[in-house]
C-alpha positions as CSV (number, residue, x, y, z in Angstrom):
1,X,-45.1,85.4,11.5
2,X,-42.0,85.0,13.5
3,X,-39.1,87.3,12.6
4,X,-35.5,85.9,12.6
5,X,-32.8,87.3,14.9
6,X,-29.1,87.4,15.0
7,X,-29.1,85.3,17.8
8,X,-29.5,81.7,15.6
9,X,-26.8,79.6,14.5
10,X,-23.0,79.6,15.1
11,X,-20.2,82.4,14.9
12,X,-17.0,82.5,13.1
13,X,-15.2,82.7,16.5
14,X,-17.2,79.6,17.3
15,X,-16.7,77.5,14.7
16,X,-13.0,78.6,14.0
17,X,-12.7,77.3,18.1
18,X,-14.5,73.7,17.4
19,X,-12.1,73.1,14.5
20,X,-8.8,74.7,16.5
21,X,-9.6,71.7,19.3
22,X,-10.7,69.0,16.4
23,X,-7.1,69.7,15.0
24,X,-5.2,69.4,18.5
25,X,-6.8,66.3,19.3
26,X,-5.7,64.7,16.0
27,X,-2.6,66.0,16.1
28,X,-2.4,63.9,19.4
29,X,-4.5,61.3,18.0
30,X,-2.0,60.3,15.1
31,X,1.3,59.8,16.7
32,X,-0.6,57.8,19.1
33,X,-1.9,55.1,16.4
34,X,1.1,55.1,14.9
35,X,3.3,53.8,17.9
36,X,0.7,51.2,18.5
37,X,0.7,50.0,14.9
38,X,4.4,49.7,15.3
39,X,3.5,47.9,18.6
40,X,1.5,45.6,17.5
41,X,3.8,44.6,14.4
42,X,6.7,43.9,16.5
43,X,4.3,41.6,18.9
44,X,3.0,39.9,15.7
45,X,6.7,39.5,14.4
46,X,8.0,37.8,18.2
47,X,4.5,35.3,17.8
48,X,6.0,34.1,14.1
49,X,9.2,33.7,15.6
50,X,7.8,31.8,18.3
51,X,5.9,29.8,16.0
52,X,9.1,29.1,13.5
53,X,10.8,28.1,16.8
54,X,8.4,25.6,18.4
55,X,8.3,24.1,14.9
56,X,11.9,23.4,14.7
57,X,12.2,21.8,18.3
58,X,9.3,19.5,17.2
59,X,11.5,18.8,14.2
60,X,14.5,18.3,16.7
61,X,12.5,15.8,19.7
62,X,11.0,13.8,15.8
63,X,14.1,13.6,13.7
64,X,17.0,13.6,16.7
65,X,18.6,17.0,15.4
66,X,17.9,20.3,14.2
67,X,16.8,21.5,11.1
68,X,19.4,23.6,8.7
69,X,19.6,27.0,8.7
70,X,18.2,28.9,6.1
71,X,14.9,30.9,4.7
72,X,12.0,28.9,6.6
73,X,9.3,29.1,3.5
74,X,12.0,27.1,1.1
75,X,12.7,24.7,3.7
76,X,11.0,21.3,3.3
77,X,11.1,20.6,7.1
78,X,8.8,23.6,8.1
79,X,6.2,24.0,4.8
80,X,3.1,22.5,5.7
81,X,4.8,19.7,7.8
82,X,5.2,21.7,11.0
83,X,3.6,24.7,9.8
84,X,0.6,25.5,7.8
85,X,2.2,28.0,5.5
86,X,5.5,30.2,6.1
87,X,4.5,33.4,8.2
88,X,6.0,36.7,6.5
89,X,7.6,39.6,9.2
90,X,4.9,41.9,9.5
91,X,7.8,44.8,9.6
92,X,9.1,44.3,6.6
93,X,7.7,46.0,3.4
94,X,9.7,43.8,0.7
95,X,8.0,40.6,2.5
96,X,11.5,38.2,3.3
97,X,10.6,35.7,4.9
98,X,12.2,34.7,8.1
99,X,15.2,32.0,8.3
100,X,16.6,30.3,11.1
101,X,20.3,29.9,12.1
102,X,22.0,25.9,12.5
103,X,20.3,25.8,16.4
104,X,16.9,26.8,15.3
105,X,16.7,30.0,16.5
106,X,14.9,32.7,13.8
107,X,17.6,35.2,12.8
108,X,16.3,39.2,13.9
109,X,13.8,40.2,11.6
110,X,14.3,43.2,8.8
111,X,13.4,45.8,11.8
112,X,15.9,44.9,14.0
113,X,13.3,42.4,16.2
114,X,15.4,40.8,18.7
115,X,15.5,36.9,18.1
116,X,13.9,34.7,20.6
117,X,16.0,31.7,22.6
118,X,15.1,28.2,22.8
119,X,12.2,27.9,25.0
């Protein structure tokens, strides 16, 4: 028979150390992930407004003049003419949809997203 010794498994000190570093590298860990959430919204947002844009100046070189202002999903230029379906701001947790100003240029979205010019 063998007999057991002290010597087997893990310490308090040991284990209280593992989960001391764990913690520190989540507390790193989260703000991280969050600024690249916030990131990666605001580069979603500027590709709708890209999007909302092209489709207006397609509007513009078809119909000879820009489309009116106003919310882009209740327009009947944009809605599924020259775009599939209305994109929604990523940022914005009520869901408003974006709108456009008289020269086709997408009014800043509900985080403050700077609006694109005319490419």
């Amino acid at each position: 028979m063998q007999k057991c010794t002290a010597d087997e498994g893990f310490t308090l000190l040991e284990i209280m150390v593992i989960v001391l570093i764990v913690g520190i590298l989540v507390g790193i860990a989260i703000p991280v992930l969050g600024a690249a959430k916030a990131n990666a919204q605001m580069k979603s947002c500027w590709a709708n407004q890209r999007s909302i844009e092209g489709a207006a100046q397609t509007y513009a070189s078809v119909n000879g003049a820009m489309p009116a202002g106003g919310a882009v999903d209740g327009a009947g230029w944009a809605v599924p003419v020259y775009i599939a379906e209305a994109p929604i701001c990523p940022c914005d947790a009520a869901m408003n949809p974006y709108e456009i100003d008289d020269q086709g240029t997408v009014v800043s979205c509900s985080m403050g997203a700077p609006a694109h010019q005319h490419y």
